[in-house]
C-alpha positions as CSV (number, residue, x, y, z in Angstrom):
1,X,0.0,0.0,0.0
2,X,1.4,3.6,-0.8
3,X,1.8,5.8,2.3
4,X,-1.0,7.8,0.9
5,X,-3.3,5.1,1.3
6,X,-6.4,3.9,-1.3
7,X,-9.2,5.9,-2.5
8,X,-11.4,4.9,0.4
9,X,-8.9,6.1,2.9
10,X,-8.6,9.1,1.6
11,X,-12.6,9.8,1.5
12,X,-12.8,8.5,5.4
13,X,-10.5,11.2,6.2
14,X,-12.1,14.1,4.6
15,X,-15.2,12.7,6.6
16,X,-13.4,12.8,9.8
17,X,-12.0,16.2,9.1
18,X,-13.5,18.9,11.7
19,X,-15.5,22.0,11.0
20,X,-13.7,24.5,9.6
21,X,-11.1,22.7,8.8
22,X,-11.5,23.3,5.0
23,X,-11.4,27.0,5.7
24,X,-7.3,27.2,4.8
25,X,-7.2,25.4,1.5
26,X,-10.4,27.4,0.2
27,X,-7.9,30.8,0.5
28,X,-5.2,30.9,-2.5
29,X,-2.0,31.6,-1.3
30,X,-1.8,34.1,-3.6
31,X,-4.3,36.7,-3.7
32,X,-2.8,39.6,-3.0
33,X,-5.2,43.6,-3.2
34,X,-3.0,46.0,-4.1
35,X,-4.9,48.6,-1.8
36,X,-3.5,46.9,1.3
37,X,-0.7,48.1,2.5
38,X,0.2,46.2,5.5
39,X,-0.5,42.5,6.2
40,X,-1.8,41.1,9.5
41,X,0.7,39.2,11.4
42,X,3.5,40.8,9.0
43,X,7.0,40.9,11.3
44,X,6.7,44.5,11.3
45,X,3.8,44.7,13.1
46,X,4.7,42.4,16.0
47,X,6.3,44.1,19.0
48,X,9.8,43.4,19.8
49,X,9.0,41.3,23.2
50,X,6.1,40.8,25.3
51,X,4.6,38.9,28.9
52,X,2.2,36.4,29.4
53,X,1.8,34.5,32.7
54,X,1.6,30.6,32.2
55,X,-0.9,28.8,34.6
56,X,0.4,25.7,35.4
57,X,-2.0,22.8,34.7
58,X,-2.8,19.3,35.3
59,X,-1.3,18.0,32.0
60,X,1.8,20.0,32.9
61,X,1.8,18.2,36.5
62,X,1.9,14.9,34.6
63,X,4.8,15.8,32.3
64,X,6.6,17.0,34.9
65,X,6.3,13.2,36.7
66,X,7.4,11.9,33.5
67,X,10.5,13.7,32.9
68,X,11.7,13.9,36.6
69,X,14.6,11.4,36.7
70,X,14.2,10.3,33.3
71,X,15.0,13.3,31.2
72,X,18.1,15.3,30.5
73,X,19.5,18.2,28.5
74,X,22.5,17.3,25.8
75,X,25.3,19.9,24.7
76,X,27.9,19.7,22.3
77,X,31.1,21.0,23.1
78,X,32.7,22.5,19.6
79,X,31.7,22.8,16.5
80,X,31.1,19.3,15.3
81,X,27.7,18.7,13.3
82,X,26.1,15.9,15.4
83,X,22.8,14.1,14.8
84,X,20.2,13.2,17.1
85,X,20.8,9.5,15.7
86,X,24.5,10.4,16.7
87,X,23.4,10.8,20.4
88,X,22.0,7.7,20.4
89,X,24.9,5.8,19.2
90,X,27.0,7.2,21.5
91,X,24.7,6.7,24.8
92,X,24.5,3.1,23.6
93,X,28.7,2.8,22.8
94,X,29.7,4.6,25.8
95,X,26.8,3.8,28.6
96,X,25.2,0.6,27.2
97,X,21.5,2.5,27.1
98,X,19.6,0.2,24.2
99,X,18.8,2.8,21.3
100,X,15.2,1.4,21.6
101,X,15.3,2.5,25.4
102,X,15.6,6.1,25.0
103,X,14.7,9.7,22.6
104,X,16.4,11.9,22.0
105,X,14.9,15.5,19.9
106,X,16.8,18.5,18.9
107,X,15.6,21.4,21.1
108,X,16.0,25.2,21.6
109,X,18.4,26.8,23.3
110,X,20.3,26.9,25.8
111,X,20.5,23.3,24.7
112,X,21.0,21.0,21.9
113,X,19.6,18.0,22.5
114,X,16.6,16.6,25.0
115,X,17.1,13.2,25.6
116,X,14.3,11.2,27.7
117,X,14.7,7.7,29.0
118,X,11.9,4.5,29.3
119,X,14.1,3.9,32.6
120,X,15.4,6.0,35.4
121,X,18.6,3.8,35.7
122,X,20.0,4.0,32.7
123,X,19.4,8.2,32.5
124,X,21.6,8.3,36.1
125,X,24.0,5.7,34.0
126,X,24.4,8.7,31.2
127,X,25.0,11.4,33.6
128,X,27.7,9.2,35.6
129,X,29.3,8.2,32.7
130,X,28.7,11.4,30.4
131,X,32.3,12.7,30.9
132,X,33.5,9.3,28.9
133,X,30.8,10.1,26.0
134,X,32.1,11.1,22.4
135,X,30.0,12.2,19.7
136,X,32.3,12.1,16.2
137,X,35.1,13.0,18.5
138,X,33.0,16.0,20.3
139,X,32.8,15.9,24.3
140,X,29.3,16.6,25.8
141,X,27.9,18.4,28.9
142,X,24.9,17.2,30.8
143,X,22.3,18.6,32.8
144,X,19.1,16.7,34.0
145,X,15.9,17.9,33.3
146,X,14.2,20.1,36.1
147,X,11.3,22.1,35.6
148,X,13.8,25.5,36.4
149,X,16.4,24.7,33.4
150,X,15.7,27.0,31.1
151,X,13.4,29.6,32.8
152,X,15.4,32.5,34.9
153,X,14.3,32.9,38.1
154,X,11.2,36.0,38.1
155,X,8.3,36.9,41.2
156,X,4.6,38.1,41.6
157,X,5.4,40.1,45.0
158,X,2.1,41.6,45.4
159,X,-0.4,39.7,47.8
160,X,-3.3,41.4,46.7
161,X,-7.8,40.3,47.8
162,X,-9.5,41.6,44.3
163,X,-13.1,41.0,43.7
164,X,-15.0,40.7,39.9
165,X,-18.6,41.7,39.0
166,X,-19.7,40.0,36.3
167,X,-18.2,37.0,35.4
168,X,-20.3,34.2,34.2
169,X,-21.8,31.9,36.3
170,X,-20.1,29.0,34.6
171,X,-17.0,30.6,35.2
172,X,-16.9,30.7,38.8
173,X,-14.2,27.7,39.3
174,X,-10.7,27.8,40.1
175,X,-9.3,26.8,36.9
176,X,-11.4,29.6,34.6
177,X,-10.7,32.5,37.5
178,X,-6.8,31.2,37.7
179,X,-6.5,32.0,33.7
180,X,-8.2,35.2,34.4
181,X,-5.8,36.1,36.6
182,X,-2.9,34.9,34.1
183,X,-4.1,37.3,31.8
184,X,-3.5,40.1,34.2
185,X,-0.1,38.8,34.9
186,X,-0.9,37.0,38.4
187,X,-1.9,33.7,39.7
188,X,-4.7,32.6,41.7
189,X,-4.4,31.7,45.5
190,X,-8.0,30.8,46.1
191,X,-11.3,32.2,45.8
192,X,-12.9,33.7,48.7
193,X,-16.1,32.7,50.5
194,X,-19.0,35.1,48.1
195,X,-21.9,37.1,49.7
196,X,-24.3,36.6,46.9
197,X,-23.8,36.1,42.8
198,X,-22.9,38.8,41.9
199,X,-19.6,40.1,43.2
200,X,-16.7,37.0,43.0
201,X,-13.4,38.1,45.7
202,X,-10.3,36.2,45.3
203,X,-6.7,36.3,46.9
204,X,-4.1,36.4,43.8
205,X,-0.4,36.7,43.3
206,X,0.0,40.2,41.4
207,X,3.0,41.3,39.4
208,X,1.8,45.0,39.8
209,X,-1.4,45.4,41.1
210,X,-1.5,49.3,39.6
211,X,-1.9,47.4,36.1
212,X,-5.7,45.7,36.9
213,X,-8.3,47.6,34.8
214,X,-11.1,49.2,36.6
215,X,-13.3,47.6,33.6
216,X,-12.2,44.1,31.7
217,X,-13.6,42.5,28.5
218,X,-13.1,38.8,29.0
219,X,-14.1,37.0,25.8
220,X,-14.9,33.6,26.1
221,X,-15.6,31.1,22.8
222,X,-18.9,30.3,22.3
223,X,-19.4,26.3,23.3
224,X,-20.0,23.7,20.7
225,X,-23.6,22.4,21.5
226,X,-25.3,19.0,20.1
227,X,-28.1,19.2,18.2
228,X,-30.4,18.1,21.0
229,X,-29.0,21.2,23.7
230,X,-30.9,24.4,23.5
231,X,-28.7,27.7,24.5
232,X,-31.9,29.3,26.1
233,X,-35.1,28.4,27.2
234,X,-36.7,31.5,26.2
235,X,-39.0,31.3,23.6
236,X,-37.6,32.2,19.8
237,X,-34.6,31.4,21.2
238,X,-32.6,28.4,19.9
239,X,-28.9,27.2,19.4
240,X,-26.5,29.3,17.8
241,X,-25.1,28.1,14.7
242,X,-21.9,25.8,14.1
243,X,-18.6,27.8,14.2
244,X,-18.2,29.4,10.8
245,X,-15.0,28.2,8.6
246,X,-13.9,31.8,8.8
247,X,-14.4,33.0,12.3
248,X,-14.5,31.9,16.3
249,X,-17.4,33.4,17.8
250,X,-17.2,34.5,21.3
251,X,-19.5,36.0,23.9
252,X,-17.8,39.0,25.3
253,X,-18.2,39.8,29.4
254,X,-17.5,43.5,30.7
255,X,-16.4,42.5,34.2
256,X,-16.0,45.3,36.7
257,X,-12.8,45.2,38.5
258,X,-11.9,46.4,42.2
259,X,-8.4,46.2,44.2
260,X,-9.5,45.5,47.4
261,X,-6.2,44.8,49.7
262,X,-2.7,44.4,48.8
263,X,0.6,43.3,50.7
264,X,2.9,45.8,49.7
265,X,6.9,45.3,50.4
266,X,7.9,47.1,47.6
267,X,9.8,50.3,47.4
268,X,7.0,53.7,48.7
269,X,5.7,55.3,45.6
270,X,6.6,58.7,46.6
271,X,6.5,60.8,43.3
272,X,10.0,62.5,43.8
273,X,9.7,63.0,47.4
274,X,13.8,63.9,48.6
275,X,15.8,61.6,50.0
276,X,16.1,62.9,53.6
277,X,12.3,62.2,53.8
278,X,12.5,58.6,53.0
279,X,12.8,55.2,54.6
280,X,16.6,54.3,55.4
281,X,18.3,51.5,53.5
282,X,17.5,47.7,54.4
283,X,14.4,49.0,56.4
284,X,11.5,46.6,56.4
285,X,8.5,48.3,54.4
286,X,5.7,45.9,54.6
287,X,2.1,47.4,54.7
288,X,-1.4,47.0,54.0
289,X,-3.2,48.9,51.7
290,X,-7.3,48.6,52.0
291,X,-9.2,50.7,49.7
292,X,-13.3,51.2,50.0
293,X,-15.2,49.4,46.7
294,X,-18.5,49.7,46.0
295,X,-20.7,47.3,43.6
296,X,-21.3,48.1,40.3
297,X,-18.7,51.3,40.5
């Protein structure tokens, strides 16, 4: 059989494609208006760097229990050109780690190689043995895996109680509210005990609690719903239509934002206030700031 696979193959998987799918190979990649001047996502319009907070998730958790003892990073010292078949060749000359019994993938740098073992054994053999290991020739340098190897280290110092009006019912769990918070650079602690439905309070790790909007969109993608599920019950009402090949719809929430208490041991924001006036050197500054919020405001 070719690798394409027969006729009837072929037909199952257009079949199986998703919605939408279709959308890119309907667009020619070469229609071009000669009225446009710039192109979205062109390299000139990007911004040189930017910051996203990460929420750390289950399927991260389990990665992370993979690659603990059975994962390391691979360098090359020099200049030689070395494959990822090469690593293994050497791992199994050098440390007697089956080819079969391990991967190895080219990755980004710091590093050149990540190299992940079926057994914890013969990873620790590698990294006892690495100094003997020659690839064409070229020495290597080992570090095992940790979850800190390529990040530098960074803090959210800001301790701060926050509360949100508006956010939809179905979004009032800690996994939703904790990538809210990412999105405004923080990370959820917990959400607090709530009065009523309307007002949600949380404790969150900020990275500058000046930067939380009085007033946030959140956009949220509209669900895909089964034929049998209605979105309302009201009458004329009825499910909206499948996503369209050329758009995500989303329901957009105007969420009202308040700062409510924050830990503050960062430097006083004293708008040019002389020297003489401030604080001495090494002197603890931890405070509480509580500020007065009122619903809907």
């Amino acid at each position: 059989m070719s690798p394409a696979g027969d006729e009837g193959d072929r037909r199952g998987a257009k079949r199986a494609r998703p919605a939408g799918a279709g959308a890119w190979s309907r667009v020619r990649d070469s229609r071009v208006f000669l009225q446009e001047v710039w192109k979205r996502g062109e390299p000139d319009l990007q911004p040189d760097t930017g910051c996203i907070v990460l929420p750390r998730t289950a399927g991260m958790a389990a990665l992370e229990k993979q690659f603990y003892g059975r994962a390391l990073f691979l360098n090359i010292v020099g200049e030689k050109h070395v494959t990822a078949a090469d690593v293994l060749v050497a791992m199994e000359v050098y440390c007697g780690v089956r080819q079969s019994a391990a991967r190895v993938e080219v990755t980004c740098p710091p590093y050149h190689f990540f190299v992940r073992f079926d057994s914890a054994e013969d990873c620790t053999r590698v990294v006892d043995l690495y100094p003997e290991i020659r690839c064409y020739g070229a020495r290597v340098t080992i570090r095992r895996w940790s979850y800190s190897a390529r990040g530098m280290p960074g803090k959210m110092e800001y301790n701060t109680v926050l509360s949100m009006e508006g956010l939809p019912e179905e979004a009032w769990e800690p996994e939703a509210v904790n990538l809210v918070m990412a999105g405004l650079g923080g990370h959820l602690v917990e959400i607090l005990p709530a009065k009523d439905g309307w007002v949600l309070p949380v404790k969150a790790w900020l990275g500058n609690p000046s930067t939380i909007p009085k007033e946030l969109t959140v956009k949220v993608p509209v669900p895909v719903l089964l034929p049998t599920q209605q979105d309302s019950d009201e009458e004329g009402e009825s499910s909206p239509p499948p996503s369209s090949p050329t758009r995500k719809g989303t329901h957009e929430y105007k969420l009202i934002m308040h700062v409510k208490e924050v830990i503050d041991r960062g430097h006083l924001l004293t708008d040019g206030m002389p020297d003489c006036f401030l604080p001495n050197e090494g002197e603890d500054l931890s405070r509480k700031h509580v500020f007065k919020t009122w619903r809907g405001k």
